[in-house]
N, C-alpha and C positions, 0 to 999 in steps of 0.2 A: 081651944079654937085654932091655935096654932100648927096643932096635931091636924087636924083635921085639914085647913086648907092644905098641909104639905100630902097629904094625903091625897085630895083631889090633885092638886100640880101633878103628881106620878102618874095618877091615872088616865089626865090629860092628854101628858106626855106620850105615853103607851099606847092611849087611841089614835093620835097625830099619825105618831109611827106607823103603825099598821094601816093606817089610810092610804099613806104615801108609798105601800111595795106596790113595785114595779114589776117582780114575778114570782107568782108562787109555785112551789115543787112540790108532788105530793108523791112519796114513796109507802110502801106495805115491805116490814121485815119480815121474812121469813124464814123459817128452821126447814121446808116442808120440800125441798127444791131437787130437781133433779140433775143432773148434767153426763153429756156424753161424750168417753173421750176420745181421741183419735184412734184408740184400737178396740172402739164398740164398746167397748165399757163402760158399764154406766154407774158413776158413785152420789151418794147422798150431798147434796150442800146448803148452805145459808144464801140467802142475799136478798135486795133490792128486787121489788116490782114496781108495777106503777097500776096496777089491778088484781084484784084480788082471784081471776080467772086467768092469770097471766103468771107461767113460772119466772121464778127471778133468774135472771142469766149472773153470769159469772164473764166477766165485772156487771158491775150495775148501772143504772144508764149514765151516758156522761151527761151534764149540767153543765148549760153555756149561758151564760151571762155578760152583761156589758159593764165595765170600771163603772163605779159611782152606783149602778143599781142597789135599791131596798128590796132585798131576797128576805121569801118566808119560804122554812122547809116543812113542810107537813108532816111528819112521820109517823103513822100509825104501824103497833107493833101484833101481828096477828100470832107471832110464834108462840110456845107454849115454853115456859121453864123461864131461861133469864130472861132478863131483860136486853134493850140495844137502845144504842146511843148514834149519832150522826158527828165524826171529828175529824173537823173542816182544817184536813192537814196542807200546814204552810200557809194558810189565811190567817190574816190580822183581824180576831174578830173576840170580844171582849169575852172574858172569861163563861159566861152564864150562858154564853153559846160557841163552845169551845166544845163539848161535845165529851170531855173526860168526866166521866162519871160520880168519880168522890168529890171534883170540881166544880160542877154545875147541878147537871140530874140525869137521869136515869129514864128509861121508858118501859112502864109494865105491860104483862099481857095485857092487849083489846087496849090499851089507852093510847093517846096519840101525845105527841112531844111537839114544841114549835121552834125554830131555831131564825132568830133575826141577825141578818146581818147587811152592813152595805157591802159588796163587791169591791175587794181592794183593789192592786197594781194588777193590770193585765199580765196575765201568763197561764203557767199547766200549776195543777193544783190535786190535792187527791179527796175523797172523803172515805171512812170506812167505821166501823164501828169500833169501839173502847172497852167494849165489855169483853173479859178474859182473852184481850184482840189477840194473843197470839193464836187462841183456837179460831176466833169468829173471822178474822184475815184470810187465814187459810182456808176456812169455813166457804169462803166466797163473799161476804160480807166488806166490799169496796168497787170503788167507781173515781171514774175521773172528771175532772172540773177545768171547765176551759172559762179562761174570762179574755174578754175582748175588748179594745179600748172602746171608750164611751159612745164612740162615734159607729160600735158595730163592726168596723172597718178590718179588712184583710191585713193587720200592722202588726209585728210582731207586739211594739208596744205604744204609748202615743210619742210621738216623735222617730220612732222605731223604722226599723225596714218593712217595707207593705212587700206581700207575697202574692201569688195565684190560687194558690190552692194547700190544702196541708192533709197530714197524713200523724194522724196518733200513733204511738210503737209505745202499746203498755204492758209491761213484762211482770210476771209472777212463773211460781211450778206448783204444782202439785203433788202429795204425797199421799198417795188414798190411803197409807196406815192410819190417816188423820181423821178419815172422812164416816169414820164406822161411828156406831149410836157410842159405845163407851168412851170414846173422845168427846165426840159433839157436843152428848146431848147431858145438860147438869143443873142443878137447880142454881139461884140467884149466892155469891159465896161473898159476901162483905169483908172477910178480912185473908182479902187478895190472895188465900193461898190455893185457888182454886188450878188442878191438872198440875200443880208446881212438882210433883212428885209420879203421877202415873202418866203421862205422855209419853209415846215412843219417840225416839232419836229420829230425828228429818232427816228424810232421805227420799227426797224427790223423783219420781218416776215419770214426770212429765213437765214441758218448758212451755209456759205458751206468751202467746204474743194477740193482747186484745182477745186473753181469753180462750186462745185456739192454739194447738201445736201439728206439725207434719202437715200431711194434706189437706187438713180443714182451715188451715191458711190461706193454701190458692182457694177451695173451694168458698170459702166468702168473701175472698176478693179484697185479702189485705195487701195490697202492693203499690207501690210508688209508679203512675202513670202522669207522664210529661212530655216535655216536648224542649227541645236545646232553645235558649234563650228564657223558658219559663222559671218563674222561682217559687217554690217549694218550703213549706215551714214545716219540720220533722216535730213533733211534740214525745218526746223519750220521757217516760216514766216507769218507775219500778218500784210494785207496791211486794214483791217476792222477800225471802230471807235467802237470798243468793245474790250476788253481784254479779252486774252484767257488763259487757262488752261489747259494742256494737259497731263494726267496721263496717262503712261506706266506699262504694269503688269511688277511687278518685277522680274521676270524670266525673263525679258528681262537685267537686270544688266545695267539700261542706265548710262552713262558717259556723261554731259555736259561738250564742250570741245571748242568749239566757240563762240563767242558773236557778231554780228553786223562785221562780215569781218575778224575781228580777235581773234588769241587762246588765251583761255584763262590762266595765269599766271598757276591757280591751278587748272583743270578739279573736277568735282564735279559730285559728286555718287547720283541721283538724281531721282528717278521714276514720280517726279511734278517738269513742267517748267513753269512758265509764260511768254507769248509771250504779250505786248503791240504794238497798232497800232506802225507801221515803225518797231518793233523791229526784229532779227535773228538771231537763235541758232541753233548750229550745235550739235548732240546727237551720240553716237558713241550707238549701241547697240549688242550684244550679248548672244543671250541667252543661257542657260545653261543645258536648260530639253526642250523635245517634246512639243507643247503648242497650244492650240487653243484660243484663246482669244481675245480682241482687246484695241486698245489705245482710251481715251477717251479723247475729244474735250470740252470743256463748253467755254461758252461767256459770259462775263460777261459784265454787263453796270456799266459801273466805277464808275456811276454819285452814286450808291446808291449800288454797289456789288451785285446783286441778278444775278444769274443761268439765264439767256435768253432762251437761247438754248445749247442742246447737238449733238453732232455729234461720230459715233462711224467709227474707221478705223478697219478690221478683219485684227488680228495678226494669221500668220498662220506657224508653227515651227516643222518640218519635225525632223526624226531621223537625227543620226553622217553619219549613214549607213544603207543601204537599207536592210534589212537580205533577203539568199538565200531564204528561204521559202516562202517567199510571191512571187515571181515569181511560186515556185513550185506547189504550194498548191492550190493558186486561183487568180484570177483578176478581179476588180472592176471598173464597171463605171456606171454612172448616167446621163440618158436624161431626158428632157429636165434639164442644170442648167447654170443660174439660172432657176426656175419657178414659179408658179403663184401658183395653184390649185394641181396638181398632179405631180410627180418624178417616172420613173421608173430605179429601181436599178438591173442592171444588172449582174448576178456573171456568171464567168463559173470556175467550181469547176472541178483539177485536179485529186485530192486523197479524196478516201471517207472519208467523216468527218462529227461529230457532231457540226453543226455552231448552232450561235448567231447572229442575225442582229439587231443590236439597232443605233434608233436615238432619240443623244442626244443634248443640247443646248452649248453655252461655258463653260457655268460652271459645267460642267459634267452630271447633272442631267437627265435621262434616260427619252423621252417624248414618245417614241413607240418601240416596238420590231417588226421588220416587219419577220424575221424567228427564230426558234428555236427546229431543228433536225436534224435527219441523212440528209445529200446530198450526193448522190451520181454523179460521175465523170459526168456533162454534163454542159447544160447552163440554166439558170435559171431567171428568172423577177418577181420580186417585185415590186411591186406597193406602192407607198406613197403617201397618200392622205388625206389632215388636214387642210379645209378654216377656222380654227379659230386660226390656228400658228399666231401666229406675225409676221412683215416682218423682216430680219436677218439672221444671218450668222447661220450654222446647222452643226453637225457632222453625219455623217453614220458610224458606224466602226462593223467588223466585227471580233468576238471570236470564239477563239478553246480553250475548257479548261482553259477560265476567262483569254486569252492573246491573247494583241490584233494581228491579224493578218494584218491588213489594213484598213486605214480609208480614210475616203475624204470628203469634206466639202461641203454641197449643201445651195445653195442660195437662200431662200423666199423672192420671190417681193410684 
């Protein structure tokens, strides 16, 4: 009898719990996935979906939650061959749903796996799969986890600095030697010594940032957009086997203030962070002047320190306040941007005036002047056109009497 109520008590307990999630996640792993890379290339990979008519991207979707919430993960596993597991890296969450395989359990083809946990301390977090993770990682097989204090709130953590807006920088590379079927693809190997022997030596041929490297950066619009006085929470994670570097112009005044989930004792004034594989830093920034610029990425291969690769993010830092005159005076826009070959810049000029049209690079230096005279009140097209630019982020700004009136950033692919 005895047996028996502790036996109902458990299963009590069990139903209770699952009453009470406050949000369920339902992911589909797949082997089955495509991805394309900045130089058209397209290689095989792993990952996360969230539908079965839905390829899984690389990373996988991020999962945001509030401190304190009861999370169920769904994971149904569609791929064919091993198995995948869900391993909720840096979360305090009990073994049986820790997501390491000889540790808890495993997910077969077509079955589905449940993983409960409550949502610990606010911060950046990673998840990615355990089974043979140095291929299924690289595979594509991870995604980022943002948790939020309880209250939802823009805070770094509760009691924390409260932000504006934020901005993920999640780094990994790619090495398509990786991504062919005789890598990838292997049956389930229980006694670990699975690829420990035939893997080729990593040697990354691609840096990306959220997934993307080169122009498919600007082109989906991973950039830090603000405004001087606003504050910025940068969330840096690297789920790569490379260590990364990540320089902020100092006009931004960055603040490192979290470490791996939690704040840190003394926040540190800091324009160079290094992020190592698994690591997570949270960056408070602020900038203090108007700014066109960007944060810089490098990779470094541990084994011997040298530079791999760079990745640049476009920092983009608007006035306190918009002044009346630039309504008054004139209005600015630019088709096609990004573009390829040619930009046509569009003014329509209110008040007659002696303009200035220059474009220039981040670092201020003047690469064409597309007008320089009287305009009078109408609408006006400017043509840009320069196939030996480099591909990169660009200024247009327009002067009256060597002050700027309005600028706007156009994008060379």
């Amino acid at each position: 009898m005895k047996k028996f109520l502790f036996f109902i008590t458990l299963n009590l307990i069990g139903i209770f719990s699952i009453a009470q999630i406050n949000q369920s996640i339902f992911l589909i792993a797949r082997n089955t996935g495509e991805k394309q890379l900045a130089n058209n290339d397209t290689i095989r990979v792993f990952g996360f979906a969230t539908s079965l008519n839905a390829q899984p991207n690389v990373p996988g979707p991020t999962l945001i939650m509030n401190e304190g919430d009861s999370i169920e993960i769904d994971v149904w596993n569609v791929s064919q061959g091993a198995p995948h597991t869900i391993h909720l890296h840096g979360l305090d969450v009990n073994q049986q749903n820790d997501g390491v395989p000889h540790l808890s359990f495993d997910i077969p083809h077509m079955d589905h796996g449940f993983y409960y946990f409550k949502a610990p301390h606010a911060g950046t977090y990673l998840y990615h799969c355990h089974v043979a993770s140095t291929i299924h990682v690289q595979a594509g097989m991870y995604g980022l986890i943002i948790v939020r204090p309880p209250n939802g709130s823009y805070t770094t953590y509760t009691g924390g600095d409260s932000f504006d807006n934020e901005l993920p920088l999640f780094m990994s590379e790619i090495d398509t030697t990786w991504h062919r079927d005789s890598v990838l693809l292997h049956d389930h190997d229980t006694s670990l010594s699975i690829h420990l022997v035939d893997i080729p030596d990593y040697d990354p041929q691609h840096f990306l940032v959220n997934g993307f490297s080169d122009q498919q950066i600007v082109q989906n619009q991973i950039a830090l957009n603000t405004n001087v006085g606003k504050v910025s929470y940068v969330r840096l994670a690297n789920i790569g086997y490379f260590g990364t570097r990540i320089i902020f112009p100092s006009a931004l005044n960055a603040k490192i203030v979290t470490s791996d989930g939690r704040p840190l004792p003394n926040p540190e004034i800091n324009d160079t962070v290094y992020v190592y594989p698994g690591e997570r830093y949270g960056v408070l920034v602020e900038p203090s002047t108007p700014l066109m610029d960007s944060i810089t990425i490098e990779y470094i291969n541990m084994n011997n320190s040298v530079v791999k690769g760079v990745q640049k993010v476009a920092v983009d830092v608007g006035p306190l306040g918009i002044p009346d005159f630039k309504n008054a005076e004139l209005s600015l826009s630019i088709f096609p941007n990004p573009f390829q070959s040619e930009t046509t810049v569009q003014l329509t000029v209110n008040v007659s005036s002696k303009i200035k049209v220059n474009v220039k690079d981040l670092n201020g230096k003047i690469i064409g002047v597309l007008a320089n005279k009287l305009f009078e009140p109408g609408n006006y097209q400017l043509k840009f056109e320069d196939n030996s630019l480099a591909k990169g982020v660009y200024l247009i700004e327009v002067l009256k009497d060597n002050k700027q009136l309005v600028s706007k950033k156009i994008i060379k692919l």
